[in-house]
C-alpha positions, 0 to 999 in steps of 0.5 A: 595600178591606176590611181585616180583622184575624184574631186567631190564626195557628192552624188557624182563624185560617188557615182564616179568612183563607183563606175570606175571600181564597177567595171572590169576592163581596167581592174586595178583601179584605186579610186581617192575620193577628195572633200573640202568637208571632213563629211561626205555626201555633199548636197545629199547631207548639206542641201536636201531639207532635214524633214525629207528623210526619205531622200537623205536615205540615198546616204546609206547607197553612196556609203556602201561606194565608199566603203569599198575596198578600193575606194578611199575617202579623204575629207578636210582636202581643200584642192587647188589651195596653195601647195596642190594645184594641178601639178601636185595632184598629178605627182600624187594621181594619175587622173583626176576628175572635178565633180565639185558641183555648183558652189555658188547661187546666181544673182537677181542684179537688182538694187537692194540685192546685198542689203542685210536680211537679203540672203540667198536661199542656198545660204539659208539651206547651208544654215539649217543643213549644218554647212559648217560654213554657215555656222556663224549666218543669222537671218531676220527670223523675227520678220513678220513677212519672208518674200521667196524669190523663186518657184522651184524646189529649193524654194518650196524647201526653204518656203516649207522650213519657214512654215513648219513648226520647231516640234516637227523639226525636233525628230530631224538632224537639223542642228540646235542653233538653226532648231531654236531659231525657228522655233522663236520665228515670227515669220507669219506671211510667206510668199513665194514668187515666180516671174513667169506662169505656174505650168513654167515653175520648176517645184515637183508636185510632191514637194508642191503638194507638201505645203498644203499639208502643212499644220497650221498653215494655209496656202493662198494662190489668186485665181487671176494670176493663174489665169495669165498663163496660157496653158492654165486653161487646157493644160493637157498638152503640158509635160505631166509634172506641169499638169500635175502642178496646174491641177494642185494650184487650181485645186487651191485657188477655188477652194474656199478660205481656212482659218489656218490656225491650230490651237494656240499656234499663229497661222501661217499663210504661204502665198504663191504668186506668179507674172511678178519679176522682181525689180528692187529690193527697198530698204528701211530707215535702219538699213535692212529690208522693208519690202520688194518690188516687182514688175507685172509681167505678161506672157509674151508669146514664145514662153517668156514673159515680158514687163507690163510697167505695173509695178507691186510692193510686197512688205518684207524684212527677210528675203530669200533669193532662190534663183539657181546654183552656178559653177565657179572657177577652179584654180588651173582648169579653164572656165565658161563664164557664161555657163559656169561650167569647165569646157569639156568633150565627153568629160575630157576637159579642154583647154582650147579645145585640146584635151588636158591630159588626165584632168576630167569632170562630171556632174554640175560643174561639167553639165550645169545645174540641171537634172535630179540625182539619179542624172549624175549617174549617166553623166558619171559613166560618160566621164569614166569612158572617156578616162578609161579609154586613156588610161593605159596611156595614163598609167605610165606616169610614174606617181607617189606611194601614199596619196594620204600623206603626199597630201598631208605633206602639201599641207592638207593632211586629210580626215579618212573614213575613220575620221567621217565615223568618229564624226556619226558617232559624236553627232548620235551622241549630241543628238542623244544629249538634247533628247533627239534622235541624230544631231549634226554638228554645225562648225569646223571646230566640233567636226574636226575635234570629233574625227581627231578622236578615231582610233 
C-alpha cells in the first residue's frame, strides 16, 4: 500500500487526491488529505463571494472526492509546525504533496500602505467568508468613501459585497457579525482602480456585468479614460472576455445618468476608474485614512503604461488593496522568492535542481496564482504522474499504521470527516436560529466545540 499525504483541501489538493485513487496503475493507494482548518474546500468556502451560490455549489464535487473510501480528511492539521516537518511526515507517509496555495496578497510598496483602515482585499474576503482567522478583523465600514485597488475579479467581489444591500446577503451563509456590519454600512462612493486600461483588466465580464444590476446602486465609467486605451476603439483583435469587457463599459459610459436610489435606500455609486497608479495613501489627523493618490498614467507603447507626473486625490477612509495572492514559504522545502512558488519539475520539488524524494506540489504554490478552478485539474494530474511514476520506489519505505494518531502524537490530533459533519450540522442549526437559511461559524472556538461533539 501506498500512503500519500495531500497538503491542502482546496481545489488542488481534492483534484489530486482524486486523480490518484482515479487511476488504476497503482491500485492501493491511500490518500490523507491535511488542513490547517478544521473545514475543507479552501478558498471554494473561504474566498468565493457568498451571494455566488452557483460557484460555492462546486462544494458538493469536491465532497463526493472526500468521501471515498480511500480518501481521509484530517483537518485542524497545521503541517511544518513544531514536532512534524518534513521528517516526521515522511515517518507517517510515503509522499506527500503541498497544495497549499497562495496564503498571502502581494503589496503596493507605497507609503501609507499599513495605515489603519488600509486592508487587503483578501483580508476583508476572509471576514465576510467566516475565515476563522478574520474573526476578530474590523473595517472602517462607516467611511462614506471605500477606494478598491484593482480591477480583477476579487475586486469586483469586494466592490459588489460593499454594494449590495444586508437583506440580499441575509439568504446567504455570510456569518452574522460580517452581515450586521453591512447592514450598518454607510459606504456611499465605491471606486475601483486600475493602473492600466480597461481591454487589460482582469474581472470576467459575468462578474463585471453584475455590478450594473445592483439594486440601488449605479455605476459611473468616464468615457475619456476609457478612450486611453488603445484597443477601446477597435477592440475586434482583443481576446473575447477583453472585448466583451470594452463592450459592457462602453455600454456604461454612454448611458445617461440614474438616480440610483430605490425608496428610502442611500444610493451607491461604483465608480470604475483606469490609468491611475496608486502612489500614496494619505493619512488623517487621527491616523487613519483620509484619501489615495494616484499617478496619471499613459499607455506606453508595448502594453504597459507608464507615469504622466499627473497626480489625483480621491477621498476615502476604507481602502482595499486587491493587487494579487503570493505564495509564501514553507518550513523544510525550498522557495523562489521572486515567483513565490516552490521550485518544481513536473511537480517534483527541487532542491538544487535535485528532486526531493517524495516531496511534490500542485496548484498556486507550484504554478503561481494564475488560471480559474477547473486549471488545478491538469495541474493535479501532471503532479500525480510524476509521484506515480516514483512510487514503487516510494513504497518501500516502511511508515507508521495510523496516520491519525501519529498526528495526534505529534501534537496535531486531527478533526476527521466526522468532526467537518458536526461542523454542517451546527451551522444549520445556527443559521435555523437567526431565521436564515445556513450560517457559517466564524472562530476556532465554535468550529472546533461543534467537531467535538461527533459521535
Amino acid at each position: 500500500m501506498l500512503r500519500v499525504a495531500v497538503i491542502g483541501s482546496g481545489p488542488s489538493g481534492v483534484y489530486t487526491a482524486q486523480s490518484l485513487v482515479e487511476q488504476q496503475a497503482v491500485p492501493d493507494i491511500e490518500v490523507y488529505v491535511l488542513d490547517r482548518l478544521p473545514c475543507p474546500y479552501g478558498l471554494v468556502r473561504y474566498g468565493v463571494a457568498p451571494d455566488h451560490e452557483k460557484i460555492k455549489s462546486l462544494q458538493g464535487n469536491l465532497r463526493t472526492v472526500l468521501e471515498h473510501p480511500r480518501v481521509h480528511f484530517l483537518g485542524n492539521v497545521e503541517v511544518c509546525a513544531p514536532g512534524l516537518g518534513l521528517p516526521e511526515l515522511h515517518e507517517i507517509f510515503h509522499a506527500v504533496v503541498f497544495c497549499v496555495g497562495a496564503a498571502t496578497d502581494r503589496h503596493l510598496g507605497i507609503p501609507g500602505e499599513d495605515l489603519p483602515g488600509s486592508h487587503s482585499a483578501t483580508d476583508f474576503v476572509s471576514w465576510y467568508s467566516a475565515h476563522p482567522d478574520a474573526a476578530a478583523a474590523r473595517f472602517a465600514l462607516a467611511a462614506r468613501s471605500a477606494v478598491v485597488i484593482g480591477v480583477g475579479n476579487v475586486a469586483v467581489d469586494v466592490a459588489r459585497i460593499l454594494a449590495r444591500g444586508a437583506a440580499e446577503l441575509a439568504t446567504t451563509d455570510m456569518p452574522q457579525g460580517a452581515l450586521g456590519a453591512l447592514a450598518d454600512s454607510r459606504v456611499e462612493d465605491i471606486w475601483m482602480v486600475g493602473r492600466r486600461g480597461p481591454s487589460q483588466a482582469k474581472f470576467t465580464t459575468k462578474e463585471l456585468r453584475e455590478l450594473g444590476s445592483l439594486p440601488g446602486t449605479e455605476v459611473l465609467v468616464r468615457p475619456e479614460e476609457l478612450a486611453l486605451d488603445p484597443a477601446y476603439g477597435d477592440p475586434s483583435g482583443l481576446p473575447a472576455v477583453g472585448r466583451r469587457n470594452v463592450e459592457v463599459l462602453r455600454g456604461w459610459a454612454e448611458r445617461p445618468a440614474t438616480k440610483g436610489a430605490v425608496g428610502s435606500v442611500p444610493a451607491r455609486r461604483i465608480h470604475l476608474r483606469f490609468f491611475l497608479r496608486p502612489a500614496e495613501i494619505a493619512g488623517d489627523a487621527d491616523g487613519g485614512v483620509r484619501a489615495v493618490r494616484f499617478e496619471r498614467t499613459a499607455p506606453d507603447g508595448r502594453g504597459g503604461v507608464t507615469g504622466t507626473g499627473e497626480f489625483e486625490d480621491i477621498e476615502a477612509q476604507l481602502v482595499l488593496r486587491s493587487v494579487g495572492y503570493r505564495g509564501t514559504p514553507q518550513a523544510g522545502l525550498p522557495f523562489d522568492e521572486t515567483r513565490g512558488t516552490v521550485p518544481h519539475l513536473a511537480g517534483r520539488v527541487l532542491r538544487d535542481g535535485v528532486p526531493c524524494p517524495g516531496v511534490y506540489v500542485a496548484g498556486w504554490i507550484k504554478r503561481g496564482p494564475t488560471g480559474v478552478i477547473g486549471t488545478n485539474r491538469p495541474c493535479a494530474k501532471e503532479t500525480t504522474a510524476s509521484l506515480l511514476a516514483d512510487a514503487a520506489a516510494l513504497a518501500e519505505r516502511e511508515t507508521t499504521d495510523d496516520p491519525a494518531a501519529a498526528l495526534a502524537r505529534a501534537g496535531q490530533p486531527p478533526v476527521p470527516w466526522e468532526g467537518w459533519l458536526a461542523i454542517e450540522a451546527a451551522e444549520a442549526e445556527w443559521g435555523h436560529r437567526l431565521g436564515r437559511g445556513t450560517v457559517k461559524l466564524p472562530d476556532w472556538e465554535r468550529l472546533l466545540d461543534a467537531a467535538r461533539t461527533a459521535g
